[in-house]
TORPA-4810 file (N, C-alpha, C, O; in nm, 3 decimals):
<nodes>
NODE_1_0.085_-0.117_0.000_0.000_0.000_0.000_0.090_0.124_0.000_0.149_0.168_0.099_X
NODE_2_0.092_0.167_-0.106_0.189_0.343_-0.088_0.082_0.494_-0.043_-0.014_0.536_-0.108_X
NODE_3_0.117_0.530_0.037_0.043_0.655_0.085_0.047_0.764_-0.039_0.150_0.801_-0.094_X
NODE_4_-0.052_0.796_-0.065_-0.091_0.916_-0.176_0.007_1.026_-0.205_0.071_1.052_-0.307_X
NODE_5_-0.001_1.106_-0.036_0.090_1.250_-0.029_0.290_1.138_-0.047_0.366_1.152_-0.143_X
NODE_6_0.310_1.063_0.051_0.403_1.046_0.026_0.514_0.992_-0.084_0.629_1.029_-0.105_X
NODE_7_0.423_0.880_-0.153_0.468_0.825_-0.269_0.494_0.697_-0.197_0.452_0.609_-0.272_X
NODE_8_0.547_0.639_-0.078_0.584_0.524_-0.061_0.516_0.448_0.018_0.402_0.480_0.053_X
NODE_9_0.569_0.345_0.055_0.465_0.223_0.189_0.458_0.305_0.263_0.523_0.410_0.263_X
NODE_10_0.313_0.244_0.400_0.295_0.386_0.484_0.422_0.378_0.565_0.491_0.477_0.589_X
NODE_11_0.450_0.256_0.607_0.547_0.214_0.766_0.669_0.210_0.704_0.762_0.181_0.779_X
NODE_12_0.703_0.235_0.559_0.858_0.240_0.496_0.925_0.317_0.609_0.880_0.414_0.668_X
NODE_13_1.092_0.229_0.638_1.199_0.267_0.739_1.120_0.353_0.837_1.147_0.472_0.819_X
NODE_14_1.003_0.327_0.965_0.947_0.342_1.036_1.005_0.216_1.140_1.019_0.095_1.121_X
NODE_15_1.029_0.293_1.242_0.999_0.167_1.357_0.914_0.172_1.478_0.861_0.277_1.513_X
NODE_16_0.901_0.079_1.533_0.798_0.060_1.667_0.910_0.072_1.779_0.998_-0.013_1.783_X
NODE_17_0.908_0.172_1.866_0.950_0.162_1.952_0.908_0.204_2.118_0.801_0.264_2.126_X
NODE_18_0.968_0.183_2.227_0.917_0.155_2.380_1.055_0.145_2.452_1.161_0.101_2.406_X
NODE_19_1.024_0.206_2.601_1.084_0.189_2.733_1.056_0.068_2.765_1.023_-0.005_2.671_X
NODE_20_1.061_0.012_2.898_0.991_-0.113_2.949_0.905_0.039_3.073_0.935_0.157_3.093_X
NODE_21_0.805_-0.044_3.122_0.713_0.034_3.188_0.746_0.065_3.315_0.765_-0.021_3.401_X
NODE_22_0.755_0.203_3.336_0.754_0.331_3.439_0.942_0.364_3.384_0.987_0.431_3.477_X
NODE_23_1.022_0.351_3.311_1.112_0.415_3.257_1.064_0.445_3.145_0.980_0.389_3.074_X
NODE_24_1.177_0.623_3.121_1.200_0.693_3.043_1.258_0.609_2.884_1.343_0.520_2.874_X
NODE_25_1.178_0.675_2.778_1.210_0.621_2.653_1.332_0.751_2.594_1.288_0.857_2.549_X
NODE_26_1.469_0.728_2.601_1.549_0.827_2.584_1.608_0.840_2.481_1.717_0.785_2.497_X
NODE_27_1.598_0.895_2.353_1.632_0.898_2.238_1.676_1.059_2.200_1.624_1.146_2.272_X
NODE_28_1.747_1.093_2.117_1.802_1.189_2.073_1.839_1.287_2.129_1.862_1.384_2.056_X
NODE_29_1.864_1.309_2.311_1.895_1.371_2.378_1.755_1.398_2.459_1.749_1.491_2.540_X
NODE_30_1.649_1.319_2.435_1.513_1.352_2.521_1.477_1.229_2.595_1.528_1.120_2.568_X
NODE_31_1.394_1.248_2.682_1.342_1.143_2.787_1.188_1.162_2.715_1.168_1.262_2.646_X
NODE_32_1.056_1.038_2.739_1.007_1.061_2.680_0.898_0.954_2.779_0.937_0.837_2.778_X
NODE_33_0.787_0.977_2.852_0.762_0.874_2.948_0.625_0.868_2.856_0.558_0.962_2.811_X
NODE_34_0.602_0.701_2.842_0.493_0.669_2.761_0.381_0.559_2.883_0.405_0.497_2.987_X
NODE_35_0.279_0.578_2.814_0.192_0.505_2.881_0.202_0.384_2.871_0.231_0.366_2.753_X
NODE_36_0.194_0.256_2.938_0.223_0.108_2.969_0.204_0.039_2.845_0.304_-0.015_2.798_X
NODE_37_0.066_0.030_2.768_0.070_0.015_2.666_0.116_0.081_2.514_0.102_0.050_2.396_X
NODE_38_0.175_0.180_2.586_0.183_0.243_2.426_0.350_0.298_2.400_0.432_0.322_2.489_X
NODE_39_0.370_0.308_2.252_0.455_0.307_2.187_0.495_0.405_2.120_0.403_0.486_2.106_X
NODE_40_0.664_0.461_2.031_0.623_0.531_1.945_0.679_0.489_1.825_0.788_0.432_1.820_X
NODE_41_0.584_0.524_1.695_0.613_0.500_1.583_0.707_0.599_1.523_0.671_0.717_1.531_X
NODE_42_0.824_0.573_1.463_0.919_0.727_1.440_1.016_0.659_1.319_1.076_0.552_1.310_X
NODE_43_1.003_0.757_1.244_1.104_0.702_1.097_1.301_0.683_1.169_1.370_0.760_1.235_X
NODE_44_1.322_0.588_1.130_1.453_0.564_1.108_1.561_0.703_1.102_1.660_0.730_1.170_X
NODE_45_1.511_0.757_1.020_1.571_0.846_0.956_1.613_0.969_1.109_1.721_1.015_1.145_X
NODE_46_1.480_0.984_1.162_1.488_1.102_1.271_1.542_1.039_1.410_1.528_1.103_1.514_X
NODE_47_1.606_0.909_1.410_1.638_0.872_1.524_1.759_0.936_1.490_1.767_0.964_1.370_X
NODE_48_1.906_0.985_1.595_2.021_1.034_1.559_2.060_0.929_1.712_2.147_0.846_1.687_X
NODE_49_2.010_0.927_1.848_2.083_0.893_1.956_2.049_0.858_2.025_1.946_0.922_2.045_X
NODE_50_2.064_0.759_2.123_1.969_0.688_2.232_2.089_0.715_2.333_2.206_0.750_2.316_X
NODE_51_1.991_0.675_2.476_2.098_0.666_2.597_2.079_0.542_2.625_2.161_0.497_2.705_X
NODE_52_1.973_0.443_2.573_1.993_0.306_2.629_2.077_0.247_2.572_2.118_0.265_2.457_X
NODE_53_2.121_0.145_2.678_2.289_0.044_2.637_2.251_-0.075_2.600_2.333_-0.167_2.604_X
NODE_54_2.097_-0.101_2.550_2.060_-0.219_2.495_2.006_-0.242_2.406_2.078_-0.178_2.329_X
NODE_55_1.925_-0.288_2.338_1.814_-0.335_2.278_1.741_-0.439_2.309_1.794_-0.545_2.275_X
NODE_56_1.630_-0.449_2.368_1.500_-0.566_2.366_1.440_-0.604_2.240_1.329_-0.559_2.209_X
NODE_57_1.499_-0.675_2.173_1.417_-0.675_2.058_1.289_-0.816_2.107_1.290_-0.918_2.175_X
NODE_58_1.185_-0.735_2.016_1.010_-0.857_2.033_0.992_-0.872_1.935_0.970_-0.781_1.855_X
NODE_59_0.994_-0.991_1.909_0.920_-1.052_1.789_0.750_-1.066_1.743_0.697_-1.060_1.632_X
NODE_60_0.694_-1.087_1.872_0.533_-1.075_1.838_0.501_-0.938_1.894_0.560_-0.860_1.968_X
NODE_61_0.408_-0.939_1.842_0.385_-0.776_1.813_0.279_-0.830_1.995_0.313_-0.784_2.105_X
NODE_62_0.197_-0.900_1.982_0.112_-0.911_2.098_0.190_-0.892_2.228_0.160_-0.805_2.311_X
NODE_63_0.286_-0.972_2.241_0.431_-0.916_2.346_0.487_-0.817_2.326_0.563_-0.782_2.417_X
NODE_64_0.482_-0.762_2.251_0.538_-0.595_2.214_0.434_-0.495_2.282_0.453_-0.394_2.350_X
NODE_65_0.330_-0.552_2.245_0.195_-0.439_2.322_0.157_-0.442_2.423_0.092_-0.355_2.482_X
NODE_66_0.200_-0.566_2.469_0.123_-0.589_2.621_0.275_-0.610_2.711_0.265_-0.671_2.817_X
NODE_67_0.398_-0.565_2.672_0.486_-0.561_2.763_0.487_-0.557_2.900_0.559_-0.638_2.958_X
NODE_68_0.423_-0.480_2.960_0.399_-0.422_3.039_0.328_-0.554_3.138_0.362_-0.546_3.256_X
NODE_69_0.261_-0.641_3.112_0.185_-0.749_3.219_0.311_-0.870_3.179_0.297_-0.984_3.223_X
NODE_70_0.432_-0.835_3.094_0.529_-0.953_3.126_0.609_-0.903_3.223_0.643_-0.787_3.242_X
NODE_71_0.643_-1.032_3.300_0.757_-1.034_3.423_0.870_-1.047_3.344_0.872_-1.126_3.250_X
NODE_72_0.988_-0.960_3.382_1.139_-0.991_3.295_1.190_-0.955_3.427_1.167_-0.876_3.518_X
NODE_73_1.310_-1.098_3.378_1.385_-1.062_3.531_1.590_-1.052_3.417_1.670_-1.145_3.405_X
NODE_74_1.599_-0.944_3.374_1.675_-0.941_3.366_1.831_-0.888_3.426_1.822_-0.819_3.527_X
NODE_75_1.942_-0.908_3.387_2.060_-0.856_3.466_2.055_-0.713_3.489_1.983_-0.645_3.416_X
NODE_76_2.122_-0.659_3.581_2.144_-0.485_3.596_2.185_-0.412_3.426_2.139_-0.311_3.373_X
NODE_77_2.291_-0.513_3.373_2.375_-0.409_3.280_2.252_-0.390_3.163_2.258_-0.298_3.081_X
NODE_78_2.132_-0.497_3.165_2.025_-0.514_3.076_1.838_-0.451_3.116_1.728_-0.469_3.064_X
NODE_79_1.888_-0.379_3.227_1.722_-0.288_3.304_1.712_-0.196_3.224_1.613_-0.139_3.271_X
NODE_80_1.747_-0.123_3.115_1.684_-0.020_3.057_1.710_-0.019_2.955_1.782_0.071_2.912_X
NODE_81_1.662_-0.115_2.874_1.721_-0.149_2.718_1.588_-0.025_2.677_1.512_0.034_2.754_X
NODE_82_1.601_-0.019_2.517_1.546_0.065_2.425_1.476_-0.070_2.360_1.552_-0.141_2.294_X
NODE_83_1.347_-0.111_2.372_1.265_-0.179_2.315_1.218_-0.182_2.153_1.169_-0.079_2.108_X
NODE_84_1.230_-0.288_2.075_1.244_-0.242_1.926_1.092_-0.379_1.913_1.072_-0.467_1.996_X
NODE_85_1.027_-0.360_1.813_0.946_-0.463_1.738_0.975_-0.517_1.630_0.960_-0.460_1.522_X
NODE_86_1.031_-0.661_1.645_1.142_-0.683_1.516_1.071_-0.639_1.385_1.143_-0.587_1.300_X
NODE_87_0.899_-0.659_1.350_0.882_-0.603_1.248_0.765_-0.739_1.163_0.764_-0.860_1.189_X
NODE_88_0.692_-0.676_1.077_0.578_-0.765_1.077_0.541_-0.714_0.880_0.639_-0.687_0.810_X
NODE_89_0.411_-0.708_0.822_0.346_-0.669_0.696_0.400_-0.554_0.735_0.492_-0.511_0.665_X
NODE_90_0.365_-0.490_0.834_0.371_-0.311_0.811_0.508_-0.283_0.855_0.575_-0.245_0.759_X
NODE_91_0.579_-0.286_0.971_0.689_-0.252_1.018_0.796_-0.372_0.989_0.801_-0.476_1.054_X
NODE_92_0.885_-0.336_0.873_1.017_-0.360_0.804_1.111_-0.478_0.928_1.097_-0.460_1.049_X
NODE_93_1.166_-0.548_0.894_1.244_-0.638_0.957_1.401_-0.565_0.918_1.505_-0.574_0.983_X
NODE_94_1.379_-0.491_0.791_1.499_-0.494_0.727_1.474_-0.359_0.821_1.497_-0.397_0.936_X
NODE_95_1.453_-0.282_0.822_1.431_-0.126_0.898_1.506_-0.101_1.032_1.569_-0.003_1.073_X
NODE_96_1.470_-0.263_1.104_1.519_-0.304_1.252_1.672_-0.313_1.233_1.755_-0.258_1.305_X
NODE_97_1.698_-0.394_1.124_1.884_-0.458_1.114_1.934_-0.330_1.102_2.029_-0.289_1.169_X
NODE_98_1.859_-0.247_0.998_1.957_-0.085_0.953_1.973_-0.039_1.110_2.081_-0.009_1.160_X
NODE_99_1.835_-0.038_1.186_1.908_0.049_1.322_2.006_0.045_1.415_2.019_0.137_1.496_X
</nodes>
């Protein structure tokens, strides 16, 4: 499906991204506190910088959305990863590897 005004797919180099819940989502020099379920959608392009030292990547999008009612018991150096949705019809797999 290509969007009219833009010319291309809607979710082209778009990604899904998330904190884990009650931390800051910190990207490009901003903190950014999102609601439990929710996410932000943001082109590739306008990401420049994160402060998280990880990545969570999710493969099902249903665990991507409902993060928030999973228990993760991960290590200290791994508590504040930058949450990614590896990517599905709409959001690029290939979009995820570029980031």
């Amino acid at each position: 499906m290509d969007e009219k005004i833009a010319g291309q797919a809607v979710k082209k180099n778009r990604l899904a991204i998330k904190s884990l819940v009650g931390m800051a989502l910190k990207i490009n020099g901003e903190s950014f506190s999102l609601p439990g379920s929710g996410y932000l959608d943001m082109a590739l392009a306008n990401i420049t910088s994160t402060s998280h030292h990880c990545i969570l990547l999710i493969e099902n999008y249903r665990c991507f959305d409902s993060l928030e009612n999973i228990q993760l018991n991960l290590p200290d150096q791994y508590a504040d990863p930058l949450v990614l949705y590896r990517g599905d019809n709409y959001y690029s797999e290939k979009t995820v590897r570029n980031f």
